[in-house]
N, C-alpha and C positions, 0 to 999 in steps of 0.2 A: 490675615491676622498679623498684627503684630506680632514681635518676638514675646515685648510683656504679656502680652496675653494669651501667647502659647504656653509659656512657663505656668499662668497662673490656671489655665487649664488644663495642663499636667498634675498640677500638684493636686489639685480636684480630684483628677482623676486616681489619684494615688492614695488620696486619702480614703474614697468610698471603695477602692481595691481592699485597702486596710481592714476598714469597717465589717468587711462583710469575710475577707477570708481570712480574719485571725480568731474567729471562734467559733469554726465551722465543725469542731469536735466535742463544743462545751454539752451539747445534754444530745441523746441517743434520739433516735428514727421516731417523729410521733405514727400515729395512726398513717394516716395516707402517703407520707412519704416510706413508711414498712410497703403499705402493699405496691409501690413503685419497683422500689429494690428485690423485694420476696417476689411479691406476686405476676407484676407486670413484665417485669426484664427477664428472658430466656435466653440459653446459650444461642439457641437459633431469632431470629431476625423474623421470619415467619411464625414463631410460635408465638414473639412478644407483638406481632402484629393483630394477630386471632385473641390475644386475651385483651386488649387495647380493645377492639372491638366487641366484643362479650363480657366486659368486666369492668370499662370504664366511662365516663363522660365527657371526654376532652378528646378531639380528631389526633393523628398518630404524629404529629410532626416530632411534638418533643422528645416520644419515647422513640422516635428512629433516630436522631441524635444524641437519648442517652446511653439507647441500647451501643453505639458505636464507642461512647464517650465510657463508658463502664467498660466496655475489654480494654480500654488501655488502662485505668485510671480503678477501675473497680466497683463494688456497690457499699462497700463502706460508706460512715459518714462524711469523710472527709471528699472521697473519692467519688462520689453520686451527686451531693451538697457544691461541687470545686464549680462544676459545670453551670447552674444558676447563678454563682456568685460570679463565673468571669460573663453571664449575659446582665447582672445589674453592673458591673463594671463597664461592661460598653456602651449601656445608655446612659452613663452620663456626659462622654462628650458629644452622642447623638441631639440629648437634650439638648447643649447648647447650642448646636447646631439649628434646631429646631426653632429656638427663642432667635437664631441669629436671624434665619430666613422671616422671621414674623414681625420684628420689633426693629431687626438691624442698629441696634444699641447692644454694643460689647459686655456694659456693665452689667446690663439684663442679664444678656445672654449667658455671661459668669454667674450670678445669681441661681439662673435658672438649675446651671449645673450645680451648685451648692445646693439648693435642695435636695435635685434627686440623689446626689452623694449621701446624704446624710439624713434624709426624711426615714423616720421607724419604721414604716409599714412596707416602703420598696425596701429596706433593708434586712427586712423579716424575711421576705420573700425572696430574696436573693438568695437567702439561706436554707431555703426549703426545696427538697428534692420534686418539686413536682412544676407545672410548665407555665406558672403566673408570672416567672422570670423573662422566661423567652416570650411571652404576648406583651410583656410592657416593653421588650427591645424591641419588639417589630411594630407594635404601633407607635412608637415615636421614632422609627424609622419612616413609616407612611407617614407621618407627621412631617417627615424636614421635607419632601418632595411633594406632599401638599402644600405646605408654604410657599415651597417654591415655584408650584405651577397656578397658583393665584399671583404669581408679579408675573409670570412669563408662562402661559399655558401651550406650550410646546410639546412635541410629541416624544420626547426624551423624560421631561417631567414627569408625562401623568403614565406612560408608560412603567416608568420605575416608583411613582405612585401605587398601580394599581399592581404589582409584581410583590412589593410590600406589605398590601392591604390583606391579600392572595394568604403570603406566607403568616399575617398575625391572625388570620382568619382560621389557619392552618395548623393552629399552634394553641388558640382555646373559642370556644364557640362564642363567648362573651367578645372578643376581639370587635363583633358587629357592631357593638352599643356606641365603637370609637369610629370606625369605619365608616359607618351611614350617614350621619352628618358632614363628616366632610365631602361623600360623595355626593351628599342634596346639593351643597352649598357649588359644587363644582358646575351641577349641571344647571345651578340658578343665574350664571354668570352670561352675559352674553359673548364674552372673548374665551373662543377654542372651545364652543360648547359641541361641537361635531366631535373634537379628539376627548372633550370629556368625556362624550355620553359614549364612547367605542372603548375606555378605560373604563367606566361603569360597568358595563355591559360586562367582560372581563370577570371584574372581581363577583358579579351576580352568578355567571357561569358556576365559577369556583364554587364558591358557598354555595349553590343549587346542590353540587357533586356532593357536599359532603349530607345532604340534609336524610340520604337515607340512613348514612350510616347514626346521626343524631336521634332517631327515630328507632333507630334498634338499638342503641343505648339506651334510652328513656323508656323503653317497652324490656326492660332485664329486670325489671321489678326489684333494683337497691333503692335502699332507704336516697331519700332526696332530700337532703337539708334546707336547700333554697327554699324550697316549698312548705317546710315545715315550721318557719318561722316568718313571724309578719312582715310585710314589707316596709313599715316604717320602724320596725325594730332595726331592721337589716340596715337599712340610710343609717341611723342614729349610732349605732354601734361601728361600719365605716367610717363613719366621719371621724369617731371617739382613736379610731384604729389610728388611720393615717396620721396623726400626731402623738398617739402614744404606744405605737405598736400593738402588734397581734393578740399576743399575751402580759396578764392575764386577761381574762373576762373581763369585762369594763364595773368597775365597783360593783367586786365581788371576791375582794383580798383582804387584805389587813386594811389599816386607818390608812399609814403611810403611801401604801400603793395607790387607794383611792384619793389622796391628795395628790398624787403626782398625775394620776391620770387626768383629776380635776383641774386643778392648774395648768395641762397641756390641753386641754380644751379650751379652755378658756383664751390662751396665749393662740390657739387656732384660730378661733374666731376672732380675734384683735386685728391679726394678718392678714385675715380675709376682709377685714372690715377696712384697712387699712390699703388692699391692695384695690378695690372697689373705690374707694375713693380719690385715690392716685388718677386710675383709669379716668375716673369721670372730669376729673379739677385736671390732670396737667397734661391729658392727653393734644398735641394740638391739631386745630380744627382744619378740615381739609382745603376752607377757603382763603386759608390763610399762607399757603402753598402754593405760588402763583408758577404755572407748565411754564416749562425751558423755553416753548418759542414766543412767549410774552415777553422775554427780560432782552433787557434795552440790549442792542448789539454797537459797538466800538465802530465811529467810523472809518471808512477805509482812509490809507493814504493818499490815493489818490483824488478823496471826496474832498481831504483837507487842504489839499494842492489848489483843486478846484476853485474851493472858498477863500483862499489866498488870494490868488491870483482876480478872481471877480475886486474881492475887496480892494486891492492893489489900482486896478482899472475904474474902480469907481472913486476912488481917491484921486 
């Protein structure tokens, strides 16, 4: 990297630091971040393990990081809420990273981290005491080592690939939806598909390990939200999210709020519509990319000696 482009992804970075831990006190514990703090964290290690198990739906990674991160720091909101905000604070240089390994354009790649610094809905989440923070750090940490092992599929790559996939796998059960695609795409490749398919394998192992404990969280008989609302409500209300944050309800405020929300949907779909067609018009074409050992090579000096001295003699 450049120097300029370190500074200007520091400041990035500083900026979505900003964002998210300077109003990590403004309103109290909702619902499920209380039963995080209240319910789930024990002085003991093992007792916030047993109710993680019996009480909740997400595998134990985050609460054995917060249960550690709350004795120093506490379960207040500042002190519970510190620890999401500093995991959306480290994907945003992981994003760029991530754009760098895919696109290898700087500007992208600053970009990239501009959104996630500043996008409402991972800024929401970063503020929220529960483990939607640490799954969006680790899958775009398997993100920058999947990039990386589609240009070079070496055994260092997919290794720290599938160690990553492992740990966001490990951190919310939905981590899969981002996982599985890239593990298809790895073992559709014909270059390193032997070291793919032994990093597949891997993260299959893992995710096997946790599927009992899935299954006895879903058999606790709590209310299941997922399942209690439609599945095309749930997309449509997402999409509305990630541009205009979590809260409120999507129009179901005052006028003002639903214009704002309306207007950030709309300026969503512009971006999308605009980023689609980017892709399509200025992407350039792969035949137009001619391999390094096609390009004309310099002749030697002694070829021009050669052709001297013939020409010399035939003069």
């Amino acid at each position: 990297m450049h120097r300029r482009q370190v500074y200007a992804l520091l400041g990035i970075t500083a900026v979505g630091a900003i964002v998210r831990f300077a109003t990590l006190d403004v309103q109290s514990f909702d619902h499920d971040e209380a039963v995080t703090a209240v319910r789930a964290l024990h002085p003991s290690l093992f007792d916030t393990l047993s109710e993680v198990a019996d009480g909740e739906r997400s595998p134990p990674l985050y609460y054995v990081l917060a249960w550690g991160w709350s004795r120093i720091f506490g379960t207040g909101e500042v002190g519970l809420r510190s620890l999401s905000a500093l995991f959306g604070t480290l994907t945003v240089p992981l994003a760029y990273l991530a754009a760098r390994a895919l696109v290898d354009r700087r500007r992208i790649a600053l970009l990239a981290a501009a959104f996630v610094a500043l996008n409402p809905y991972l800024v929401w989440y970063s503020q929220e005491a529960r483990s939607y923070a640490l799954m969006v750090l680790l899958t775009t940490l398997a993100l920058v080592f999947f990039a990386r092992a589609l240009r070079r599929p070496d055994a260092r790559s997919l290794a720290l690939w599938a160690a990553a996939s492992v740990l966001a796998i490990g951190s919310h059960y939905f981590a899969v939806f981002l996982i599985a695609p890239q593990a298809m795409w790895l073992l559709a490749r014909k270059r390193g598909r032997r070291q793919a398919a032994l990093a597949v394998v891997g993260v299959l192992a893992a995710g096997a390990a946790l599927i009992p404990l899935a299954v006895s969280q879903e058999s606790s008989g709590r209310r299941n939200g997922f399942t209690q609302i439609a599945l095309v409500s749930r997309v449509g209300e997402a999409g509305l999210n990630f541009v205009a944050s979590e809260e409120p309800t999507p129009f179901a405020a005052t006028r003002p709020i639903d214009a704002v929300q309306g207007l950030a949907a709309a300026g969503g779909g512009m971006l999308l519509l605009v980023a689609i067609g980017l892709a399509a018009t200025r992407a350039p074409p792969r035949s137009s990319v001619a391999p390094r050992s096609q390009a004309p090579s310099a002749p030697s000096r002694s070829g021009c000696r050669s052709c001297s001295r013939s020409s010399a003699s035939t003069s």
